[in-house]
N, CA, C and O atoms as a GROMACS GRO file, in nm:
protein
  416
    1UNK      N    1  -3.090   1.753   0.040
    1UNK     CA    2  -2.954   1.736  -0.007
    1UNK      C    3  -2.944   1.605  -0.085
    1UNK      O    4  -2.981   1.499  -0.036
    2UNK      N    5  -2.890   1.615  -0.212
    2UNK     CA    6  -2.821   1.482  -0.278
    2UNK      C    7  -2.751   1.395  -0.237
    2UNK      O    8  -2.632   1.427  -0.229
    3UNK      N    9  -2.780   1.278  -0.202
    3UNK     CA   10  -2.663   1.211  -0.108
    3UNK      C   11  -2.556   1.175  -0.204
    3UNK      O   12  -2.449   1.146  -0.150
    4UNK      N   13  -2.559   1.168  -0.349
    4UNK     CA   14  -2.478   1.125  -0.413
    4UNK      C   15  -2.346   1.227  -0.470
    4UNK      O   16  -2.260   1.200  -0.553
    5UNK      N   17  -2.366   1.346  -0.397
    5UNK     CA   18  -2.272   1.448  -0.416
    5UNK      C   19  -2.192   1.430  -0.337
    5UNK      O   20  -2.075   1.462  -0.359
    6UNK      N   21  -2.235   1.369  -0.206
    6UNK     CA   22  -2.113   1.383  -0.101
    6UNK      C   23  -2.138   1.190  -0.038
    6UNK      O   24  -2.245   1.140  -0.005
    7UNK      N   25  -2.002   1.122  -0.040
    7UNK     CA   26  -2.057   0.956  -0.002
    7UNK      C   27  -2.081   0.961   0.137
    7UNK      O   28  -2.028   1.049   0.205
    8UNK      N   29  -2.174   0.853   0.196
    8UNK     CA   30  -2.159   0.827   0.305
    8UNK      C   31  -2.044   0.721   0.365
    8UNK      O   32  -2.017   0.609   0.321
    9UNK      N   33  -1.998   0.773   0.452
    9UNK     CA   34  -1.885   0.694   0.512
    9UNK      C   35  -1.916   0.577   0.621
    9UNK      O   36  -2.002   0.601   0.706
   10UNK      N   37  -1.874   0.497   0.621
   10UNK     CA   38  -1.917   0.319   0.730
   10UNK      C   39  -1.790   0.346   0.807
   10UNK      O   40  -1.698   0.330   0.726
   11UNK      N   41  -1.749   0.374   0.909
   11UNK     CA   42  -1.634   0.329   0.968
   11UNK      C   43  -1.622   0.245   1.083
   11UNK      O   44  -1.709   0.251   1.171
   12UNK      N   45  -1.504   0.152   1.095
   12UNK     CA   46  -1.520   0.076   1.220
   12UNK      C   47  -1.370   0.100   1.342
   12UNK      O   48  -1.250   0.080   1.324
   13UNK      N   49  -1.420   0.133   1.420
   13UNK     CA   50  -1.263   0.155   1.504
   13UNK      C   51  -1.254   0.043   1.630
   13UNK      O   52  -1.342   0.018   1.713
   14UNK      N   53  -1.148  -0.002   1.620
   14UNK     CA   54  -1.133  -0.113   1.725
   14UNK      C   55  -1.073  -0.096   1.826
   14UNK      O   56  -0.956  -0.067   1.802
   15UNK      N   57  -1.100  -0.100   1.946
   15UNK     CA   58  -0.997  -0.061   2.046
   15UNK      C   59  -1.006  -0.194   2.170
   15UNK      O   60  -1.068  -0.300   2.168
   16UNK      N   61  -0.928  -0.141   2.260
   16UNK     CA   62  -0.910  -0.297   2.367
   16UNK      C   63  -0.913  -0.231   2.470
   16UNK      O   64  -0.818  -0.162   2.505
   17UNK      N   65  -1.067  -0.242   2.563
   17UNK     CA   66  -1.086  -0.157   2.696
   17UNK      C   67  -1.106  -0.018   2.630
   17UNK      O   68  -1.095   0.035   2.520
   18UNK      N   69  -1.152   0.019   2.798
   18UNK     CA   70  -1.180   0.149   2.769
   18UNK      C   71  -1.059   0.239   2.877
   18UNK      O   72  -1.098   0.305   2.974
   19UNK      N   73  -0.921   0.228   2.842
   19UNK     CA   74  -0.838   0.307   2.891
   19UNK      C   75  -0.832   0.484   2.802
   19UNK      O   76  -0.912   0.521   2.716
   20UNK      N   77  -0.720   0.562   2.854
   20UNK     CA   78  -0.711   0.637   2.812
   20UNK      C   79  -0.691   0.673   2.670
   20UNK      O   80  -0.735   0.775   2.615
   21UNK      N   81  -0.600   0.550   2.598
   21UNK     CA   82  -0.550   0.535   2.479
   21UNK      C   83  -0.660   0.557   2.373
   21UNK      O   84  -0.668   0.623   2.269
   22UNK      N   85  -0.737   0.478   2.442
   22UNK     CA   86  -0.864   0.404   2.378
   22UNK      C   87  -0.957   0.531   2.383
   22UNK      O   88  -0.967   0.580   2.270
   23UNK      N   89  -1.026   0.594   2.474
   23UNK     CA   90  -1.086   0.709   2.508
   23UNK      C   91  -1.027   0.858   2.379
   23UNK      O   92  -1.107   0.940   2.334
   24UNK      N   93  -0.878   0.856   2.344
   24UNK     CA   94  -0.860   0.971   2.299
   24UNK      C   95  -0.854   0.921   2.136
   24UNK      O   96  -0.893   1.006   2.056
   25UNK      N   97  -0.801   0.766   2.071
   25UNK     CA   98  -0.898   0.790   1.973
   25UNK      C   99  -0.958   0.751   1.962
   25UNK      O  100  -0.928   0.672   1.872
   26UNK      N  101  -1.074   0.734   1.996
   26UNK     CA  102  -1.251   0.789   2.000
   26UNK      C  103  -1.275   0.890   1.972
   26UNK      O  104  -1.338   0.927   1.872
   27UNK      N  105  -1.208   0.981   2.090
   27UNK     CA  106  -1.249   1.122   2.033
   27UNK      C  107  -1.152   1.206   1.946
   27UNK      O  108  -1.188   1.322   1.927
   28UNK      N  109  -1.036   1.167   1.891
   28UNK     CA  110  -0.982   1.180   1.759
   28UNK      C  111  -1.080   1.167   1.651
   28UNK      O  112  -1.112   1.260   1.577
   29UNK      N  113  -1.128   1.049   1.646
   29UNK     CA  114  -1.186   1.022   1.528
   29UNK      C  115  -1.329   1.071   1.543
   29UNK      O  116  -1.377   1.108   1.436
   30UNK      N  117  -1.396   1.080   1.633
   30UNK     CA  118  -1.476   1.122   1.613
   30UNK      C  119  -1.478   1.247   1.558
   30UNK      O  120  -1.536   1.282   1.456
   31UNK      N  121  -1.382   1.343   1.664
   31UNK     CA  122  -1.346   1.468   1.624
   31UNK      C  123  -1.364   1.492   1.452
   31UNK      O  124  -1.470   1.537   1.408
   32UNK      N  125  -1.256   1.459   1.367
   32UNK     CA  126  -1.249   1.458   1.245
   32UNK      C  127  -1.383   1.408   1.157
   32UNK      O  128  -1.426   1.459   1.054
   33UNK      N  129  -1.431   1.298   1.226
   33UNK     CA  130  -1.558   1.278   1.135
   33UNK      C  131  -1.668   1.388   1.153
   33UNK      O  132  -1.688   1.448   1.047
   34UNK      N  133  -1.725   1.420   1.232
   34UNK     CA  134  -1.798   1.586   1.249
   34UNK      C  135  -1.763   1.695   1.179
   34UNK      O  136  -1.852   1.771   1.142
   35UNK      N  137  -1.617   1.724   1.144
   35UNK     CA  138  -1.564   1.811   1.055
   35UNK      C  139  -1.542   1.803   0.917
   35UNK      O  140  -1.564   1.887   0.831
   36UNK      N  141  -1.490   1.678   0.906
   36UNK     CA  142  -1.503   1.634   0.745
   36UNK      C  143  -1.661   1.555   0.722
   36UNK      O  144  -1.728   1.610   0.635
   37UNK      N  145  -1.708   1.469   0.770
   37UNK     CA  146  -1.800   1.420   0.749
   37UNK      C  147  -1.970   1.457   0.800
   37UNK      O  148  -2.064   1.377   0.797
   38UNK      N  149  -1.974   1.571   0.838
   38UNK     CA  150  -2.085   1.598   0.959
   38UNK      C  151  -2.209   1.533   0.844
   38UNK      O  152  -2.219   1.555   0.724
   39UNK      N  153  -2.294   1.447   0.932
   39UNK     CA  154  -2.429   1.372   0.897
   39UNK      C  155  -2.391   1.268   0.750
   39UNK      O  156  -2.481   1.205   0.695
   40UNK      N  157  -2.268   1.265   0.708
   40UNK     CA  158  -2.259   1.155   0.605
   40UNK      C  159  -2.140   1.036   0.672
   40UNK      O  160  -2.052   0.988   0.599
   41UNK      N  161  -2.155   0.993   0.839
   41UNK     CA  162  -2.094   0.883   0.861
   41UNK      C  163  -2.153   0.800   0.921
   41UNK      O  164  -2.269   0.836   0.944
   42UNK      N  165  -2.121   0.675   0.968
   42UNK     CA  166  -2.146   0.549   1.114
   42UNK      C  167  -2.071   0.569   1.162
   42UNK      O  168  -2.029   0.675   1.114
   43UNK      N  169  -1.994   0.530   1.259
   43UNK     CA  170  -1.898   0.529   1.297
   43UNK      C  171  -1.951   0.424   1.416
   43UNK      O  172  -2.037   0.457   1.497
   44UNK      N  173  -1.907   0.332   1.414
   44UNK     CA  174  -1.854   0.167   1.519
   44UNK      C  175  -1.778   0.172   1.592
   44UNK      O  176  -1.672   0.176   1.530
   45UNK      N  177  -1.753   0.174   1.743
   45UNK     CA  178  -1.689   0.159   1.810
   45UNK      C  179  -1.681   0.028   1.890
   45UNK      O  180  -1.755   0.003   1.986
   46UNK      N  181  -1.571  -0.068   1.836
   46UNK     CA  182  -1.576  -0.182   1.866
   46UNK      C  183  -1.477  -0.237   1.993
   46UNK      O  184  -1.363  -0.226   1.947
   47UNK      N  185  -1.471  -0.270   2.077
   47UNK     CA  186  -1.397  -0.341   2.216
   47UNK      C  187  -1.397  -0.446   2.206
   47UNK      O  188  -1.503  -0.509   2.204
   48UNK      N  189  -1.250  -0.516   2.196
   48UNK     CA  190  -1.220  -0.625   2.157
   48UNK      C  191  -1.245  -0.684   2.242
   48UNK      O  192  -1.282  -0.798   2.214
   49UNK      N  193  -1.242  -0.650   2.373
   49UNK     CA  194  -1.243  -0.748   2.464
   49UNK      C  195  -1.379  -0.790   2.509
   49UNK      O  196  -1.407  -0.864   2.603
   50UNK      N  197  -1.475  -0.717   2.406
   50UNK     CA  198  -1.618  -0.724   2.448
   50UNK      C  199  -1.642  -0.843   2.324
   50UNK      O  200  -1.685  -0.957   2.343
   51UNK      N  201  -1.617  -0.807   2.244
   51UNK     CA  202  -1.632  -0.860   2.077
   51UNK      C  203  -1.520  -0.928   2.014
   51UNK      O  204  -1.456  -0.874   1.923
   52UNK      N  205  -1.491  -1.054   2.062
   52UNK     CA  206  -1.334  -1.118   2.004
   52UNK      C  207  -1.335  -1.133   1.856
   52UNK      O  208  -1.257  -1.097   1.767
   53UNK      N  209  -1.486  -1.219   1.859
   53UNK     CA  210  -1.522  -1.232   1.713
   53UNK      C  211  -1.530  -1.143   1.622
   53UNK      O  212  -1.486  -1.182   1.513
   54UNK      N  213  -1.566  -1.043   1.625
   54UNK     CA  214  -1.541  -0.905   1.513
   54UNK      C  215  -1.402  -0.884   1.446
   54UNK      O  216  -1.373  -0.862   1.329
   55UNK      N  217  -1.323  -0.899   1.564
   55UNK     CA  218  -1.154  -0.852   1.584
   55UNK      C  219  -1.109  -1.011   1.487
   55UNK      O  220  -1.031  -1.006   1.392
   56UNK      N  221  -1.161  -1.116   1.524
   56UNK     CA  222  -1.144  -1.219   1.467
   56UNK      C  223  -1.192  -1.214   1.271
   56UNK      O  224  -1.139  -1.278   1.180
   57UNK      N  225  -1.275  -1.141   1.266
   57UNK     CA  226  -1.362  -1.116   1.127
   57UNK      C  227  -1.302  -1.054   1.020
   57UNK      O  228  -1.292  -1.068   0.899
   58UNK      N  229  -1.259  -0.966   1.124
   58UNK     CA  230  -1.214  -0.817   1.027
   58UNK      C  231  -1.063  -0.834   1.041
   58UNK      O  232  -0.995  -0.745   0.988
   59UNK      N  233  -0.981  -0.960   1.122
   59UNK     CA  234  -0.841  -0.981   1.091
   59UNK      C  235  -0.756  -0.878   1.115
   59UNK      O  236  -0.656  -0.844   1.052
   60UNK      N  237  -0.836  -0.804   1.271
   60UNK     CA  238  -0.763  -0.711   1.331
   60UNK      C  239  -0.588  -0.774   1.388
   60UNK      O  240  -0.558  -0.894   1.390
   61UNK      N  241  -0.512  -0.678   1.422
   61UNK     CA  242  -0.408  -0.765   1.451
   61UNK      C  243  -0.337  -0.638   1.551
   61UNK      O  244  -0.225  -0.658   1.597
   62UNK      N  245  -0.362  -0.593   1.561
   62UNK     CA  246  -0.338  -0.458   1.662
   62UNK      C  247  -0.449  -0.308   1.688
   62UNK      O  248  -0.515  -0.249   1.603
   63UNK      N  249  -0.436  -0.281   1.826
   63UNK     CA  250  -0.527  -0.179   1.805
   63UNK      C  251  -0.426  -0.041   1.877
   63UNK      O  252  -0.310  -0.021   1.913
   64UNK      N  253  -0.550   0.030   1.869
   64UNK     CA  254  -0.657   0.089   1.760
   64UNK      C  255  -0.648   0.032   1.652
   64UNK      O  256  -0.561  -0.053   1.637
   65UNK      N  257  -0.729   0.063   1.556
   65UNK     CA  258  -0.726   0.010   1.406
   65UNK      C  259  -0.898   0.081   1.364
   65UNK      O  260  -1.011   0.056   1.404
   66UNK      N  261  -0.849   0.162   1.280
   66UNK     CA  262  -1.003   0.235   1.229
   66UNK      C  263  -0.994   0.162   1.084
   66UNK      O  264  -0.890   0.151   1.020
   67UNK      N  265  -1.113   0.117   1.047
   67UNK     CA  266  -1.135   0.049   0.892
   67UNK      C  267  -1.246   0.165   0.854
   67UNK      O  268  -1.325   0.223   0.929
   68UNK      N  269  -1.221   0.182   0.675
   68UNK     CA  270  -1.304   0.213   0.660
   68UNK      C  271  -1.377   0.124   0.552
   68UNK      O  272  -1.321   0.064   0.460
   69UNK      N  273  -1.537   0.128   0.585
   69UNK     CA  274  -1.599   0.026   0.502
   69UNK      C  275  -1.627   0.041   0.382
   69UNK      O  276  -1.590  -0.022   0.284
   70UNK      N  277  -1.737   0.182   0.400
   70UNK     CA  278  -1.756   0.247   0.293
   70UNK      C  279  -1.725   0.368   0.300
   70UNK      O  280  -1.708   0.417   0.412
   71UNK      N  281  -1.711   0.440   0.194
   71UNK     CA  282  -1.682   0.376   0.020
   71UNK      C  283  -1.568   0.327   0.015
   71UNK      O  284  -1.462   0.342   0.074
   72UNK      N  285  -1.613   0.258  -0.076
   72UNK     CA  286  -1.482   0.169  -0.144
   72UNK      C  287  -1.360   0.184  -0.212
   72UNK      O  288  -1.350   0.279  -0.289
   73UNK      N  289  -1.289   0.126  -0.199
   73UNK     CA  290  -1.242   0.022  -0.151
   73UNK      C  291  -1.214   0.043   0.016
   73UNK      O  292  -1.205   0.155   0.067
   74UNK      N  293  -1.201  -0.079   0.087
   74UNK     CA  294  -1.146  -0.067   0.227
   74UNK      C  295  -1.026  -0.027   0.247
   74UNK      O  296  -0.938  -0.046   0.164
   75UNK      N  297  -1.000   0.050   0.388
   75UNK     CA  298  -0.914   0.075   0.381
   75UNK      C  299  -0.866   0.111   0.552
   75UNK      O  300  -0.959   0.139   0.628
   76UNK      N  301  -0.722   0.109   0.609
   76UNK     CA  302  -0.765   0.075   0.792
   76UNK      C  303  -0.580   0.125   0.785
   76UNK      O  304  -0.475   0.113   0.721
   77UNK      N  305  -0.638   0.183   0.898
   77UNK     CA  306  -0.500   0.227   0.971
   77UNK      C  307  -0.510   0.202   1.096
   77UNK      O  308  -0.609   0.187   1.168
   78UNK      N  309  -0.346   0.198   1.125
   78UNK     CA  310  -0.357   0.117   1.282
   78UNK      C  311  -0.258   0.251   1.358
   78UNK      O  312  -0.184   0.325   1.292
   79UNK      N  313  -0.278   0.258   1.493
   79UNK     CA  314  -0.198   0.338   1.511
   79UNK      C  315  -0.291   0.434   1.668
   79UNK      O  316  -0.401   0.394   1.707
   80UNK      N  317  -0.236   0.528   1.718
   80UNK     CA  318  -0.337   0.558   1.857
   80UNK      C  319  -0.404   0.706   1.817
   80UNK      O  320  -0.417   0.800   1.896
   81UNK      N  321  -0.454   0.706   1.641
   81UNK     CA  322  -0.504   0.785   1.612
   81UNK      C  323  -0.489   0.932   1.649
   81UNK      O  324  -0.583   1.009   1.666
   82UNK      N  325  -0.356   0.963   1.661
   82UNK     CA  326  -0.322   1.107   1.713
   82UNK      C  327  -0.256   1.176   1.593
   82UNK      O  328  -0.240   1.297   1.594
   83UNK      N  329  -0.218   1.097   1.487
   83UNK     CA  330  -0.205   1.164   1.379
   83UNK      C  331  -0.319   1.228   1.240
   83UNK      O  332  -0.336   1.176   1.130
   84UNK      N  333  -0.375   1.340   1.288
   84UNK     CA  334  -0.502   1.379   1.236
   84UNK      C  335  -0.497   1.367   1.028
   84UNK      O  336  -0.566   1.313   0.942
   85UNK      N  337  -0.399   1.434   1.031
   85UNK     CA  338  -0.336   1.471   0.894
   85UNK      C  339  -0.300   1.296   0.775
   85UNK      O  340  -0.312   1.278   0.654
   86UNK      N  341  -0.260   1.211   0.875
   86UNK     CA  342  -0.282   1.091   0.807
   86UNK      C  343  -0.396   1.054   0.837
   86UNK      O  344  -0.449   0.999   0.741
   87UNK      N  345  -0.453   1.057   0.918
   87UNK     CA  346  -0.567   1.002   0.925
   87UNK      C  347  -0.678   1.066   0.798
   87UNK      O  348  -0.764   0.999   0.742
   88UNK      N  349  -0.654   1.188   0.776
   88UNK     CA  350  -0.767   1.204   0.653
   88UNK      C  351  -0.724   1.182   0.533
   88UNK      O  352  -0.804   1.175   0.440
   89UNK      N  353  -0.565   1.166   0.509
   89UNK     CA  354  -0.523   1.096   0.399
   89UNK      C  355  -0.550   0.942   0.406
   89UNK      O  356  -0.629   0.888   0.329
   90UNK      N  357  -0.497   0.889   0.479
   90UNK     CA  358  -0.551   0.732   0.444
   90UNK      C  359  -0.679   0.694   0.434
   90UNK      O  360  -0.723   0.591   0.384
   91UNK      N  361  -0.756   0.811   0.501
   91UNK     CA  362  -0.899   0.757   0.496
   91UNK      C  363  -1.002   0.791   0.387
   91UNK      O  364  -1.115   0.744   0.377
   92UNK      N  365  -0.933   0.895   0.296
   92UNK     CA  366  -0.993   1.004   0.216
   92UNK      C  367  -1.093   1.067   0.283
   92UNK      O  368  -1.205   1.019   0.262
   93UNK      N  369  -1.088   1.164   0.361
   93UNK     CA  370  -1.164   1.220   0.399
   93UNK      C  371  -1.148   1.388   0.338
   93UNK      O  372  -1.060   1.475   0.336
   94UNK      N  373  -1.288   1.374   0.294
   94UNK     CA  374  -1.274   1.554   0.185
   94UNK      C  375  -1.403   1.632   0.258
   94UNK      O  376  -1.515   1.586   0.275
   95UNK      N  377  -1.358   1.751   0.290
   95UNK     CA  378  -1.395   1.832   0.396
   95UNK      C  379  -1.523   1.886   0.274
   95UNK      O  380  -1.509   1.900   0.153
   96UNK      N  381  -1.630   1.906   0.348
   96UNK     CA  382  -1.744   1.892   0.330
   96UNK      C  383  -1.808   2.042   0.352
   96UNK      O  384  -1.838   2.074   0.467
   97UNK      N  385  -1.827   2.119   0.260
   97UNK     CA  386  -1.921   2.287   0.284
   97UNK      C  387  -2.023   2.251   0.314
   97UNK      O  388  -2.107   2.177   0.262
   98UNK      N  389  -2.016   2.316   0.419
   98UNK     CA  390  -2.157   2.348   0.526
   98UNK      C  391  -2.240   2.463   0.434
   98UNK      O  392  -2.352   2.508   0.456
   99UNK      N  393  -2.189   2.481   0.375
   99UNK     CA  394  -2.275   2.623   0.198
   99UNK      C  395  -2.319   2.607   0.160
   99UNK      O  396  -2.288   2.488   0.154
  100UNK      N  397  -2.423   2.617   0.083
  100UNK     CA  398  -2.433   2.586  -0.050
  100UNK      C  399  -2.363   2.753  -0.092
  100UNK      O  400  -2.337   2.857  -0.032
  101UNK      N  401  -2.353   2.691  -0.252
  101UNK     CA  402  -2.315   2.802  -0.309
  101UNK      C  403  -2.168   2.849  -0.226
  101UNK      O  404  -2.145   2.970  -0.236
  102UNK      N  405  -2.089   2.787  -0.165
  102UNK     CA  406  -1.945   2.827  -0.134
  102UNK      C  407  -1.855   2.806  -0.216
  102UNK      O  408  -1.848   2.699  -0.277
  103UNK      N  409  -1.765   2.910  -0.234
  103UNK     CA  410  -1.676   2.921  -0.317
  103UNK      C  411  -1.556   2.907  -0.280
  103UNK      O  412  -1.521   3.021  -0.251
  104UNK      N  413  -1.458   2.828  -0.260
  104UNK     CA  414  -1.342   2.813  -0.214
  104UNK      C  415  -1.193   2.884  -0.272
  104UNK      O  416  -1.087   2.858  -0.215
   0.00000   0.00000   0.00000
């Protein structure tokens, strides 16, 4: 496969502990990255309370907070990731044929 047909995605998600909040988006986002992104992401799962300095870096200021790195430009939403539908708008996320040769 061409990697330059489809980008690879860097993402970083920040959360504080590992409560429930924290636990569902994880698997929000993960969720969505497997579907839009299957084998073109990272995905970082960062705990502030593990990693102050990161949260300090990246000029987090509330969590959750998913950044995305790459591609460019950056771009981060804050929020408890339960809104799926913004989440692939703010993030550009473009759903990805598992086809070749699919015709939409």
């Amino acid at each position: 496969m061409n990697t330059t047909e489809y980008p690879n995605y860097k993402l970083k998600l920040f959360i504080a502990g590992i409560t429930p909040g924290s636990i569902r988006a994880i698997e929000n986002v993960k969720d969505l990255c497997n579907d839009y992104l299957p084998g073109h992401f990272d995905l970082e799962v960062i705990d502030i309370y593990q990693q102050r300095h990161m949260a300090k870096e990246m000029n987090i200021v509330a969590v959750p907070t998913l950044i995305r790195i790459l591609p460019e430009p950056e771009r981060r939403i804050i929020g408890d990731m339960t809104d799926k539908k913004e989440i692939i708008a703010v993030m550009d996320f473009r759903k990805k044929s598992r086809k070749k040769n699919h015709n939409e």
